[in-house]
N, C-alpha and C positions, 0 to 999 in steps of 0.2 A: 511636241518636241521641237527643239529647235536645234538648229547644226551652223556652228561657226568653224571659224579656221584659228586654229593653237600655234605658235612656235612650240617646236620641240627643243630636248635638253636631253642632255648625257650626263649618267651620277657614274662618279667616280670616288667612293668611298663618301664622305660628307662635303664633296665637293660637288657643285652643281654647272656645268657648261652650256650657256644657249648657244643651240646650233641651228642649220639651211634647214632641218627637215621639216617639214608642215605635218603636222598630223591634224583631222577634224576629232574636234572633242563635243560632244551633244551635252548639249544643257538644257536641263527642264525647271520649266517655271515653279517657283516654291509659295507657300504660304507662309510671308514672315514680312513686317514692317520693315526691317532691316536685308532683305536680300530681293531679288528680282528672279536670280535663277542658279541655278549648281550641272554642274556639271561635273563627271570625274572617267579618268583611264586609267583600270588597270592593271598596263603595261609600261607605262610611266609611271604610275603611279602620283599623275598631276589630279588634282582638285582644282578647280575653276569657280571661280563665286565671284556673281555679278549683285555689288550692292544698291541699294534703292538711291545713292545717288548717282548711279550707272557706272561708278566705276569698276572694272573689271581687274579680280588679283588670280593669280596663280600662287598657289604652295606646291611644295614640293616633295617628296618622296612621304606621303600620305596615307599608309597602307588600308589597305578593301574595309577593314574590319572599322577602323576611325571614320570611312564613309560612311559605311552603311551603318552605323550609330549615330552619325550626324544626321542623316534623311530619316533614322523613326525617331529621331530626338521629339518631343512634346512643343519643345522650343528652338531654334533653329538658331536663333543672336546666343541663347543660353550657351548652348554646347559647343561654339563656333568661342566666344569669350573664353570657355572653361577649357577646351580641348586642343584649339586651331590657334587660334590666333596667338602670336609669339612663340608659338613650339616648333615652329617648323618654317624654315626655308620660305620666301616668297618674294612676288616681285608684281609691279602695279602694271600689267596691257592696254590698259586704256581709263 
């Protein structure tokens, strides 16, 4: 397991505000050509996925159940194309 450091964000109805708070968000290494590691909270409800060319995206208001579909996905780029990507809120960390 590995442990980074997240900026936090406050939702205010479909509004998203990055703010001072740091929360650590754990991300664990995945098996996927396309990803390095996933991460998610929660309590924010952020998703963290570091891709294989290291860049690092946050989405946003991502609920428990679209995680945990996405980590027993068969395919990880599949579910991520069909479910995440474009449907929700995000922004590039690194």
């Amino acid at each position: 397991m590995i442990l980074y450091i997240n900026s936090g964000f406050t939702k205010t109805q479909n509004n998203f505000n990055i703010n001072q708070e740091v929360i650590k968000l754990k991300r664990i290494s995945v098996k996927s050509s396309m990803m390095i590691s996933v991460g998610y909270d929660p309590k924010t409800e952020i998703l963290e996925i570091e891709f294989s060319e290291k860049d690092i995206y946050e989405y946003y208001a991502v609920r428990i159940n679209i995680y945990n579909n996405f980590m027993k996905a068969s395919s990880l780029g599949k579910y991520f194309h069909k479910h995440i990507k474009n449907n929700y809120q995000f922004r590039k960390i690194r």
